[in-house]
C-alpha angles and dihedrals in degrees: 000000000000131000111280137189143177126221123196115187121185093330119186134175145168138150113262113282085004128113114257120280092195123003126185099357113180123185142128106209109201128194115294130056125326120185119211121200151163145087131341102261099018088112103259089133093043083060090051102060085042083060099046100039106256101110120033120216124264082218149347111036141277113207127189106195130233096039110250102036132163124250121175118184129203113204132201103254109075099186091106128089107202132200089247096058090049093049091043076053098049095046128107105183116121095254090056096038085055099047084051091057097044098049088041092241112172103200095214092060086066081081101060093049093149102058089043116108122242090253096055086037088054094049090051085050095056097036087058093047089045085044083061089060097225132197093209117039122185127186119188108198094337102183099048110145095357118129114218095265084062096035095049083051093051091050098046076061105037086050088062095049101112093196137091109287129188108188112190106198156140099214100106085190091065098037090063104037093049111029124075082181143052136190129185133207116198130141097008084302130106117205128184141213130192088224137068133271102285101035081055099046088060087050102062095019075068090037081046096045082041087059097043094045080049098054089045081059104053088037088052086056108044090048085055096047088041083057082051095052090046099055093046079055094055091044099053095034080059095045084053089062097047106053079045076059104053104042097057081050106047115125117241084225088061109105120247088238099054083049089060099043088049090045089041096051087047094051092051083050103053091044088055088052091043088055097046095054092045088061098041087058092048079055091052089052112052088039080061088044088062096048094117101213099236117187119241123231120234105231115200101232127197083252090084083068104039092099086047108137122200126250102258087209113074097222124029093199137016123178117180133235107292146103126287103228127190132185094341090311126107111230105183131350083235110201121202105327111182132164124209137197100263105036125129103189127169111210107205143171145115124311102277099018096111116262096125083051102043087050086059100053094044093056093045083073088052115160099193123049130272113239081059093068129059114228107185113187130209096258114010125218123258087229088059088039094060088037095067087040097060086031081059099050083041088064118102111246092268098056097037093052085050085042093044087043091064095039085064092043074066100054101252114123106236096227098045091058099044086053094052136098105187111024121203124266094260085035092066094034083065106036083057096049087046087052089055103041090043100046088055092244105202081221141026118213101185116172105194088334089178096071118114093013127127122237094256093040090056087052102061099030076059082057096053102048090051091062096041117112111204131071130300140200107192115191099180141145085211114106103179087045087048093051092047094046114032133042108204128029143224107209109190116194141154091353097307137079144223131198135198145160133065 
């Protein structure tokens, strides 16, 4: 393979009669690790598809050299079973034999694609794109669904890929173990760093605090110089009165010349004042002028859950001690499992060992009923996508407002997603969690709930979850967002399950 590299000079691009979605992008991404972050919606998987020659630039240029090269991307969505995976399955040679023994891929469960987690289906889909032996690799949300056993195996591989890699992801664990370099889109704008993800994240979170202090600072002055203004407003609007005074009151015995020096230093008066306030409002001006517009951040406060009312049933789902079967397999001799009211429980275990299935189970023996709980799948359907959609331009103005608030806590803009069809994947994500949060769901049901959001997005769905006051039933790979969010925990493993915790 030879040394590969992409340019992007001045590169633009926007959909016709649309705001830009990246505008003057300028970067040179060299062989190793790049992480790309921000938020959903802020155009990293736009650049992706400039860079991999989907999507051609509105303006500027993007340049793989040398001409020719070859670029494999990885998306998100992991249902299909390509013709690459199959043939990465069906081949012998000693680079395949060795990423099928690094990302602990075992050939004959190609058949069975159907039945294979998202996680086992993810690390066939990279191991066929790294079996192509690309120049250009992109990975859009890699270790999505995969639990630490599977994410410490795909980057074991991931580490030994000589090309040039772009990695868009959440997992702060990854970014910084993998990436020598960061960019960040954000605004229409990507700007890049020569550190990882942390080390980023400090830099512009101090270029960010610079800009706010500096905008304190403008904002303090020109409320200073608009009290100026005021108060030259007040004086000259006093000596007004005052020569209106003076002249209704002027004796017919005063000399005319007395009468013309008086007007004539009030005049002068009254010009000196003019000036200065001329020149007070210029200030004010330009003080305004400096203001730098920051976005605020929408904060989720405990006020989306002060209506919350309590389930009046003590547990919203009991299933009795027996085996989960599946297609005439037993996943896991389940004994009582039984969900109360106020449980916070973290279910937790390796990719394929049956927590999508004992979920399942368990909410089958339901004892509320289930437009009160949330169940929020790995990857939700496009059916359930369009019907909260609908179900969100249904709501009268007051709960759409308390739906679309949280919607923007969670870093979608509100308008842009009422005026969307088809939603991103972290856009619907959010859009369901919000449906959920915002109707006052007795439970939440949130299979890897993480995948597809952005960094700022988790932190404050972590947030969220914290002050929520119903029940919840966690299934995550994520152990800092589990600690913050659940008090006991279901470990499945090997067909059987333990429990601990209150």
């Amino acid at each position: 393979m030879t040394s590969s590299l992409v340019r992007l000079q001045g590169a633009s691009f926007q959909f016709t009669d649309a705001n830009p979605i990246l505008h003057d992008v300028d970067l040179v991404l060299t062989p190793g690790w790049t992480g790309l972050v921000g938020a959903n919606g802020a155009g990293k998987t736009t650049l992706l598809r400039l860079v991999d020659g989907t999507l051609r630039p509105s303006a500027g240029l993007v340049r793989r050299e040398p001409d020719g090269a070859r670029v494999a991307t990885c998306q998100q969505e992991v249902h299909d079973r390509t013709d690459a995976i199959v043939g990465f399955a069906g081949a012998w040679d000693g680079p395949a034999r060795r990423l099928h023994g690094r990302l602990r891929l075992d050939p004959d469960a190609i058949d069975r694609w159907p039945t294979l987690s998202a996680g086992e289906r993810k690390r066939w889909q990279i191991g066929a794109a790294l079996a192509e032996e690309p120049d250009v690799l992109l990975l859009d949300e890699p270790t999505n669904h995969l639990d630490a056993s599977a994410r410490a195996w795909l980057l074991d591989a991931l580490r030994a890929f000589p090309g040039v890699g772009v990695v868009v992801s959440h997992d702060r664990a990854v970014l910084d173990s993998l990436t020598a370099r960061t960019v960040r889109v954000d605004r229409g704008r990507a700007m890049s760093w020569p550190v990882p993800y942390s080390q980023a994240r400090v830099a512009w979170e101090l270029e960010r605090q610079q800009r706010v202090d500096a905008r304190q600072s403008a904002q303090d002055e020109a409320r200073r110089l608009q009290r100026q203004r005021d108060a030259l407003q007040r004086e000259r609007e006093g000596a007004e009165r005052q020569r209106s005074a003076g002249a209704r009151m002027r004796n017919r015995n005063d000399s005319d010349a007395r009468g013309i020096l008086a007007q004539t230093k009030a005049d002068w008066a009254e010009a000196a004042l003019a000036r200065r306030a001329g020149i007070t409002r210029r200030r004010v001006d330009d003080a305004l002028a400096q203001i730098d517009p920051i976005e605020v951040d929408v904060e989720l406060g405990r006020s989306v859950f002060a209506q919350f009312e309590r389930c009046p049933q003590a547990f919203l789902a009991v299933r009795g001690a027996a085996p989960i079967v599946r297609g005439g397999r037993t996943i896991v001799d389940a004994p009582t499992l039984a969900w109360g009211r106020g449980d916070r429980i973290r279910l937790e275990g390796p990719n394929g060992a049956g927590k999508t299935t004992l979920v399942q189970a368990l909410l089958e023996h339901a004892r509320v009923d289930v437009d009160r709980l949330l169940v929020l799948p790995q990857d939700p359907a496009p059916a359930s996508i369009a019907s909260a959609l609908a179900w969100l331009h249904a709501l009268p103005p007051a709960e759409r407002g308390r739906v679309l608030s949280i919607v923007a806590a969670l870093g979608v803009a509100p308008d842009r997603l009422l005026a969307t069809a088809r939603p991103s994947p972290g856009e619907a994500r959010k859009l369901l969690i919000a449906r959920g949060l915002g109707s006052q769901a007795w439970g939440l049901v949130l299979d890897e709930p993480t995948n597809h959001l952005d960094l700022p997005a988790l932190e404050r769905l972590e947030a969220a979850l914290a002050a929520y006051p119903g029940a919840l039933l966690l299934v995550t790979h994520d152990d800092a967002f589990a600690r913050a969010c659940t008090t006991s925990r279901w470990r499945i493993e090997g067909g059987r399950i333990e429990r601990s915790g209150p």
